[in-house]
MMTF fields as JSON, N, C-alpha, C and O atoms, coordinates in Angstrom:
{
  "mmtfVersion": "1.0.0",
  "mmtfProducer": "UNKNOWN",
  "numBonds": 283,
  "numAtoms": 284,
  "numGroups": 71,
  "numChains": 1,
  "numModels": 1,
  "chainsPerModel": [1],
  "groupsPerChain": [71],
  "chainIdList": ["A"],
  "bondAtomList": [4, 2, 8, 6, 12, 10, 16, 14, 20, 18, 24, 22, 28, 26, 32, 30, 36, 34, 40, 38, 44, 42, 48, 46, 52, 50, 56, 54, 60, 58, 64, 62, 68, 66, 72, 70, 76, 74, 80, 78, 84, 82, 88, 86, 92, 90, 96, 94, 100, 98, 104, 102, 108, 106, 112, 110, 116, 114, 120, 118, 124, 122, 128, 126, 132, 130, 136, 134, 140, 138, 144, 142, 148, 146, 152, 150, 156, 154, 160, 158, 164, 162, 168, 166, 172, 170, 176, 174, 180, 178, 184, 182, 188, 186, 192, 190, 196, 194, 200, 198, 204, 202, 208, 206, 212, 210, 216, 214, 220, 218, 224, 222, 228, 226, 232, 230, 236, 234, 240, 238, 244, 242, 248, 246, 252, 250, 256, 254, 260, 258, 264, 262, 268, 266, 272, 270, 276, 274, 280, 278],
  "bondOrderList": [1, 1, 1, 1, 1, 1, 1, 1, 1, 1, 1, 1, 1, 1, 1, 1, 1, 1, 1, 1, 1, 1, 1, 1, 1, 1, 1, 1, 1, 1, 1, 1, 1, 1, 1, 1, 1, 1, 1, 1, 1, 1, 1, 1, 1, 1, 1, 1, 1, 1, 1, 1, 1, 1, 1, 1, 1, 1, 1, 1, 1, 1, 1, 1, 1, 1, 1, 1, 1, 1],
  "groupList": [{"groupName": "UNK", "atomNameList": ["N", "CA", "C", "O"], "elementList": ["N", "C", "C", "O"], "formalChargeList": [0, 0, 0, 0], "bondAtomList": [1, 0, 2, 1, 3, 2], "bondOrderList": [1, 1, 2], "singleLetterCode": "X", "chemCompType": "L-PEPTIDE LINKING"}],
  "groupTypeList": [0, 0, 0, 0, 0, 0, 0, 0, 0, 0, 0, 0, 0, 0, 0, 0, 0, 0, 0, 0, 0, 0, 0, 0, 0, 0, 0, 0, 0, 0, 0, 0, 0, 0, 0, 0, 0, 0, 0, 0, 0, 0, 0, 0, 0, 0, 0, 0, 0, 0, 0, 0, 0, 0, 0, 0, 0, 0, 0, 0, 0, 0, 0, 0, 0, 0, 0, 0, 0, 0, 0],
  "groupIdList": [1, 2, 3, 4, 5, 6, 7, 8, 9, 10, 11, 12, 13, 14, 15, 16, 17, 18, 19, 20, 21, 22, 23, 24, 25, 26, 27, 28, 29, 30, 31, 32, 33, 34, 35, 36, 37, 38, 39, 40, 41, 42, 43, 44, 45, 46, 47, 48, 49, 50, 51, 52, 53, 54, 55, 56, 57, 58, 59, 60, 61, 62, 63, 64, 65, 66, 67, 68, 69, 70, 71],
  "secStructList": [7, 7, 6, 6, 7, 3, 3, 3, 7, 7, 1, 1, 6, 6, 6, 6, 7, 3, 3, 3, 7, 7, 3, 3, 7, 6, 6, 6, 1, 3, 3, 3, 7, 6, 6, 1, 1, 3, 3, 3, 3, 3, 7, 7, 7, 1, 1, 6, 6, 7, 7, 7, 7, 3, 3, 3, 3, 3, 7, 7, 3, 3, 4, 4, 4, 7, 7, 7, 7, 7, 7],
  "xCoordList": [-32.059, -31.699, -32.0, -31.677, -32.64, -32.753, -33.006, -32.888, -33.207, -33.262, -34.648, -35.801, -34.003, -35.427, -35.329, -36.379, -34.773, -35.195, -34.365, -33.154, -34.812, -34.677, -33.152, -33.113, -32.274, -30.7, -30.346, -30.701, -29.592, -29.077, -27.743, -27.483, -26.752, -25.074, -24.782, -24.891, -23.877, -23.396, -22.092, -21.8, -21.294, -19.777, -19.499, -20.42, -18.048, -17.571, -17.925, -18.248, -17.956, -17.836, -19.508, -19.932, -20.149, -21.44, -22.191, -23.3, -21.923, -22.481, -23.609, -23.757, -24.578, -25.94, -27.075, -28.277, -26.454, -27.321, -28.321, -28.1, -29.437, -30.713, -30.685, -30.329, -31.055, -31.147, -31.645, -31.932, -31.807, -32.432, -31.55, -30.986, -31.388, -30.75, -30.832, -31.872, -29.786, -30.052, -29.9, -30.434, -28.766, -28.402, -27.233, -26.308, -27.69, -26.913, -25.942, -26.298, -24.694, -23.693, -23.044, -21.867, -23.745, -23.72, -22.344, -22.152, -21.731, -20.836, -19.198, -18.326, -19.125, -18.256, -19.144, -18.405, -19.873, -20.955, -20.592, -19.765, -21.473, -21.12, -22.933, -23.853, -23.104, -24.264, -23.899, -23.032, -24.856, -25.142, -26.014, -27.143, -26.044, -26.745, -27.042, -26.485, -27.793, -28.73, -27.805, -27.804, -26.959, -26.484, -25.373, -24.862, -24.994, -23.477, -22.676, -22.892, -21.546, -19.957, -20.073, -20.031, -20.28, -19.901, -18.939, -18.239, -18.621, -16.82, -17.375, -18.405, -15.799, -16.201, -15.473, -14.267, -16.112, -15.268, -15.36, -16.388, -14.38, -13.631, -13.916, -13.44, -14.685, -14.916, -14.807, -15.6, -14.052, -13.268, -14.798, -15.761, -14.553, -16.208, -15.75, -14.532, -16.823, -16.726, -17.069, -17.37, -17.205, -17.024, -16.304, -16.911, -15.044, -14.185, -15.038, -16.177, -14.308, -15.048, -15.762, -15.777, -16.349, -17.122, -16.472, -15.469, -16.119, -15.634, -16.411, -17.482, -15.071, -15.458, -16.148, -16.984, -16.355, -17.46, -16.774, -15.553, -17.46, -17.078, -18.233, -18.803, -18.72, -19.616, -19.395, -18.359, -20.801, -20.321, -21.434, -22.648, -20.887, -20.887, -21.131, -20.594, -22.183, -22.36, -21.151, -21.162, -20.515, -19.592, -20.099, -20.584, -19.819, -20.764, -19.554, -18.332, -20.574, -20.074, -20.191, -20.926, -19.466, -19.741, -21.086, -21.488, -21.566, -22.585, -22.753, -23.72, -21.636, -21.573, -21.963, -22.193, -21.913, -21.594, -22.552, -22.396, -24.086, -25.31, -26.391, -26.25, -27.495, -28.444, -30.161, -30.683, -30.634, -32.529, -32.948, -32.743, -33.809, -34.765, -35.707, -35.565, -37.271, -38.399, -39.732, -39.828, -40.547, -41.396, -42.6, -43.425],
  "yCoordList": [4.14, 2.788, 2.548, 3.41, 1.352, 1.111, -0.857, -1.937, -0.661, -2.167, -2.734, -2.31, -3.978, -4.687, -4.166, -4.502, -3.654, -3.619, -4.134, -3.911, -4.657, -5.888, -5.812, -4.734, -6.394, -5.706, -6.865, -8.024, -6.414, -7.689, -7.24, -6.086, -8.143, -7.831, -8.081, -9.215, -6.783, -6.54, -6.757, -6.287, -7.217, -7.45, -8.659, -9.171, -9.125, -9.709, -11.339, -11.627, -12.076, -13.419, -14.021, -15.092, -12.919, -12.95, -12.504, -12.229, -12.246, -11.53, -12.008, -13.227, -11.253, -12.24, -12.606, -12.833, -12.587, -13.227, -11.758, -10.678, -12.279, -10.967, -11.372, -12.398, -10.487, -10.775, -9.469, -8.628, -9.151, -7.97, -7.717, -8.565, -6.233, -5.576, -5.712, -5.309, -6.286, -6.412, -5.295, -5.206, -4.249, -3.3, -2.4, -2.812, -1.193, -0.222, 0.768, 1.761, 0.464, 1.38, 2.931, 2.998, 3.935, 4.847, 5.848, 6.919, 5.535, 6.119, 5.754, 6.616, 4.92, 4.27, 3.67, 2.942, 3.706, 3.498, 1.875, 1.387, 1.234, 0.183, -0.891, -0.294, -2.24, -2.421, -4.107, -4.782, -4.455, -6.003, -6.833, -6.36, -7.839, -8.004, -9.626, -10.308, -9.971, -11.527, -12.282, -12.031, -13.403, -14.23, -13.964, -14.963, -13.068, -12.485, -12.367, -12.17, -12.524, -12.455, -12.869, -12.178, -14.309, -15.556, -15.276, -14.867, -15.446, -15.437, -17.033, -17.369, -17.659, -18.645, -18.255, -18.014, -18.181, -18.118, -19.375, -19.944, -19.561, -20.791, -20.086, -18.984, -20.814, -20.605, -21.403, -22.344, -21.336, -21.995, -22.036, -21.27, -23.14, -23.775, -23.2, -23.128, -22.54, -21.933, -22.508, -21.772, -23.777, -24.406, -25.599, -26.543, -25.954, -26.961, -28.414, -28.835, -28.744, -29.947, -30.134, -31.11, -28.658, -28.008, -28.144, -27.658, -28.359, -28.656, -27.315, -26.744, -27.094, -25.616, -25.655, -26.538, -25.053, -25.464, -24.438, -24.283, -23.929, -23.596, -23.059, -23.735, -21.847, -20.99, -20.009, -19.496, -19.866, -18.769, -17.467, -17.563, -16.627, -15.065, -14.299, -14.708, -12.93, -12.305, -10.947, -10.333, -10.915, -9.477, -8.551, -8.837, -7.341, -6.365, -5.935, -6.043, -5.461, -4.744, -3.468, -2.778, -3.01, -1.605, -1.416, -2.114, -0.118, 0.733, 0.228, -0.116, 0.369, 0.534, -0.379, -0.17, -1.648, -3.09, -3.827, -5.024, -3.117, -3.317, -2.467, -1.286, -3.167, -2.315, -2.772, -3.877, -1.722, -2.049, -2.69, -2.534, -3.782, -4.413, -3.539, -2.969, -3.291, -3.064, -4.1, -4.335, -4.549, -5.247, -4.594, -5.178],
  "zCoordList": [17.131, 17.439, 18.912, 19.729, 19.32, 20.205, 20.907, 20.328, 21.687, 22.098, 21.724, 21.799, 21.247, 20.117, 18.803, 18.256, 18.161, 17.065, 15.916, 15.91, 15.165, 14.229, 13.345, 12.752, 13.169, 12.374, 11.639, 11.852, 10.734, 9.863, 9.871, 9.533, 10.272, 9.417, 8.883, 8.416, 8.348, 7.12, 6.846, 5.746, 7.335, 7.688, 8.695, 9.332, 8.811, 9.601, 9.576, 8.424, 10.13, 10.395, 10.242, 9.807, 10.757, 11.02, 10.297, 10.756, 8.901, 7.936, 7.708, 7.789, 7.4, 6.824, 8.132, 7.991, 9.156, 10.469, 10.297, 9.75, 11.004, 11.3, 13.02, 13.599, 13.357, 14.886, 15.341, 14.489, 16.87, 17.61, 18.577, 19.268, 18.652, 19.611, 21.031, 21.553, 21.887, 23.012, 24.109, 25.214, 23.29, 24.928, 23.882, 23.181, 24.114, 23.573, 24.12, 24.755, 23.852, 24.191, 23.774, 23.421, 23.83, 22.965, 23.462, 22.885, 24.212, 24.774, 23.769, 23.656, 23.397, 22.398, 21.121, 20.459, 20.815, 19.533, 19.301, 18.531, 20.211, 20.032, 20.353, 20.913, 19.949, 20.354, 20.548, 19.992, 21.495, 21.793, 21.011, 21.141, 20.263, 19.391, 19.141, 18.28, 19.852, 20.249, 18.949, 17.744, 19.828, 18.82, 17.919, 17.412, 17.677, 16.756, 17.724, 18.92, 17.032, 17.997, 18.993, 20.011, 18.97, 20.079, 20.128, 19.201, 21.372, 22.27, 23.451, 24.036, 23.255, 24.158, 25.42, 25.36, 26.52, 27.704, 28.818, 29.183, 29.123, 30.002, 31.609, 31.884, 32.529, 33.925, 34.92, 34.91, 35.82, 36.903, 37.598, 37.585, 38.116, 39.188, 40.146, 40.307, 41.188, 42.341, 43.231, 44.17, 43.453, 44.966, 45.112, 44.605, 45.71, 45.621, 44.901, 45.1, 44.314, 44.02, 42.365, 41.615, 42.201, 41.096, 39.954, 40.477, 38.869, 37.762, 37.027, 37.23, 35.882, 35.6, 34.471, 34.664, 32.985, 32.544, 31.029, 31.009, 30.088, 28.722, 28.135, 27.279, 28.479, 27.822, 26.73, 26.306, 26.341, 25.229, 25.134, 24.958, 25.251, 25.653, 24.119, 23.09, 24.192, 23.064, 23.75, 24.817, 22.94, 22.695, 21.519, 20.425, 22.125, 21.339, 19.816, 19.718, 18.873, 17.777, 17.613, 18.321, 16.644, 16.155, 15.068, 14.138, 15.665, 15.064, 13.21, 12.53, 12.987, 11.547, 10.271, 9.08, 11.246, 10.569, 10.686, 10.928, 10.496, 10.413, 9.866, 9.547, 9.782, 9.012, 9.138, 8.989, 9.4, 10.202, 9.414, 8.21, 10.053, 9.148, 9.631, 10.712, 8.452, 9.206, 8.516, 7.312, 9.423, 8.66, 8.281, 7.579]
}
């Protein structure tokens, strides 16, 4: 497994999505994965005046709860 290569999930909220590996955590078996497990995070503007704003962030999954595509 590595970065770029093609995954579909198999579980969770996100079941069914195909997408590509962004960044692998092998230390806790965990992976980043373009587009699954949106998290929205809320950010305070950093210069007086700045109004803060409402993004949304990929949080990584577990190893398990996927499976290679190959073409």
């Amino acid at each position: 497994m590595k970065v770029g290569d093609t995954v579909k999930v198999i579980a969770g909220s996100d079941k069914g999505k195909i997408s590509e590996i962004a960044r692998v955590y092998r230390h806790n078996s965990k992976v980043l994965v373009k587009d699954v497990n949106l998290k929205t995070k809320h950010v305070k503007g950093k210069q007086e005046g700045e109004s803060g704003q409402i993004i949304q962030v990929c949080d990584y999954i577990n190893m398990v709860i996927f499976v290679f595509i190959t073409f």
